[in-house]
C-alpha positions as CSV (number, residue, x, y, z in Angstrom):
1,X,-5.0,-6.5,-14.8
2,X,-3.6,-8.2,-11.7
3,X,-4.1,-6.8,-8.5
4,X,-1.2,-6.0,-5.8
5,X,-1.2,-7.9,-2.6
6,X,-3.3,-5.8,0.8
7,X,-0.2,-3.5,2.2
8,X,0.0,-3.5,6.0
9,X,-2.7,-1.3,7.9
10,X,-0.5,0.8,9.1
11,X,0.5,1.8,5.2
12,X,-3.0,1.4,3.9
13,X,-3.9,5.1,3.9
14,X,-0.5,6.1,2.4
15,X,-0.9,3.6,-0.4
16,X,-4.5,4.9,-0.9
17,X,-3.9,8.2,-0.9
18,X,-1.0,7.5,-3.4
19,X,-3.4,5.8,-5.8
20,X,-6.3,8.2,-5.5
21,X,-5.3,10.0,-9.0
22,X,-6.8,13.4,-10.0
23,X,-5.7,17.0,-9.5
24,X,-2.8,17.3,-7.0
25,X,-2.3,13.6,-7.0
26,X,1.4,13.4,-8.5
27,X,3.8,13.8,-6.3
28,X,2.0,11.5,-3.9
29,X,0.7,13.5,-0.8
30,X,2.3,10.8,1.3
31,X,5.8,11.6,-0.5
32,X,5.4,15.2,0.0
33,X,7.6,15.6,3.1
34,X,9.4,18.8,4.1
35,X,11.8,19.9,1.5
36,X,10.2,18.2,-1.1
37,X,9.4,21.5,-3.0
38,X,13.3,22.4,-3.2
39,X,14.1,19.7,-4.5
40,X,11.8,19.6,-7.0
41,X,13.1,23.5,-8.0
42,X,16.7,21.4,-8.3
43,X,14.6,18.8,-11.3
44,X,15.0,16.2,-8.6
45,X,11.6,14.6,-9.2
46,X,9.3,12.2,-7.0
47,X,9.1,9.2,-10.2
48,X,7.7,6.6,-7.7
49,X,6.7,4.8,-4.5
50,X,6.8,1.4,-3.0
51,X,5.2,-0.2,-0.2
52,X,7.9,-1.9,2.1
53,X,7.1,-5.0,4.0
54,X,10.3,-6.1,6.2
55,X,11.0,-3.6,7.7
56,X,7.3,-2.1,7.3
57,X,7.4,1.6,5.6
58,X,6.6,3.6,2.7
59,X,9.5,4.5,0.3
60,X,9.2,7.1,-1.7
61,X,11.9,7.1,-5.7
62,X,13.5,10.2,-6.7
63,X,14.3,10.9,-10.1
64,X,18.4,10.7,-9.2
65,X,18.2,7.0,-8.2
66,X,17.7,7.8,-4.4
67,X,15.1,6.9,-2.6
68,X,14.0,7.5,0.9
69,X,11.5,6.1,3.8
70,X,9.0,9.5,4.2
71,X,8.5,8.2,7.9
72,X,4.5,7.0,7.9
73,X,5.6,4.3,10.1
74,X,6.2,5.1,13.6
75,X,9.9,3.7,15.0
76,X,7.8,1.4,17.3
77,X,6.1,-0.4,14.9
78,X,9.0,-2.0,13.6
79,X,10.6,-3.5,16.8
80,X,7.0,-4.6,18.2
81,X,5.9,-6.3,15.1
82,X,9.1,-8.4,15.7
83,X,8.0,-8.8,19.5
84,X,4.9,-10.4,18.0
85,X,6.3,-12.3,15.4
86,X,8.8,-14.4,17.8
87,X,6.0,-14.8,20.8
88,X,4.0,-16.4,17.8
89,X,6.5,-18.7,17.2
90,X,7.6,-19.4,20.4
91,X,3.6,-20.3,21.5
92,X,3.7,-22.5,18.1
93,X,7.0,-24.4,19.0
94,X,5.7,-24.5,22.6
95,X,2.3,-25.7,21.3
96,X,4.0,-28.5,19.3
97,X,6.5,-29.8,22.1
98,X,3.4,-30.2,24.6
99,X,1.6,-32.0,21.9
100,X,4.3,-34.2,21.7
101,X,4.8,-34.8,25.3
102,X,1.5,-36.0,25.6
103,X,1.8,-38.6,22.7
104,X,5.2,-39.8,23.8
105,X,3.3,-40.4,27.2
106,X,0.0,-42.0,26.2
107,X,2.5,-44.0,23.4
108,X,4.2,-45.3,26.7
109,X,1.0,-46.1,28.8
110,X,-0.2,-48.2,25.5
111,X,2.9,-50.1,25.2
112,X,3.0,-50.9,29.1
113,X,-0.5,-51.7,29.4
């Protein structure tokens, strides 16, 4: 049995909670937004859940095809893990352009020495 990559902390709890099993453990708690019981009166059934990565969230499968992002992740999260992602880039492009400066310039001093 092969086991699922770690989901983002921020959907951690969600995914643990979904996986928890036992009494009251289907539909998952996380899944369980408002309006959830009405739909379930209609036989529109919680099937499923996935764990999304880009953009982070928690999507919760209906039995109707739909699906729908139950909101565990706050709407900053999203934008600042972007923030994060291009500063880490742009310190590794930085990172590699100084390193490079200095090489073309002790290449030079060699060569003229």
């Amino acid at each position: 049995m092969g086991s699922a990559p770690a989901p983002p902390a921020c959907c951690a709890g969600s995914r643990l909670t979904a996986e928890d099993g036992g009494t009251d453990s289907a539909p998952p708690r996380s899944c369980r937004t408002p309006g959830w019981s009405e739909r379930h009166e209609r036989g529109i059934e919680i099937v499923d859940y996935r764990v999304t990565y880009v953009p982070l969230g928690f999507v919760c499968e209906t039995s109707d095809g739909g699906s729908y992002d139950n909101g565990d992740v706050p709407g900053y999260v999203n934008p600042a893990v972007l923030v994060l992602a291009l500063t880490a880039a742009g310190c590794a492009i930085g990172a590699g352009y100084a390193s490079e400066l200095r090489a073309r310039a002790e290449f030079r001093r060699g060569a003229s020495g």
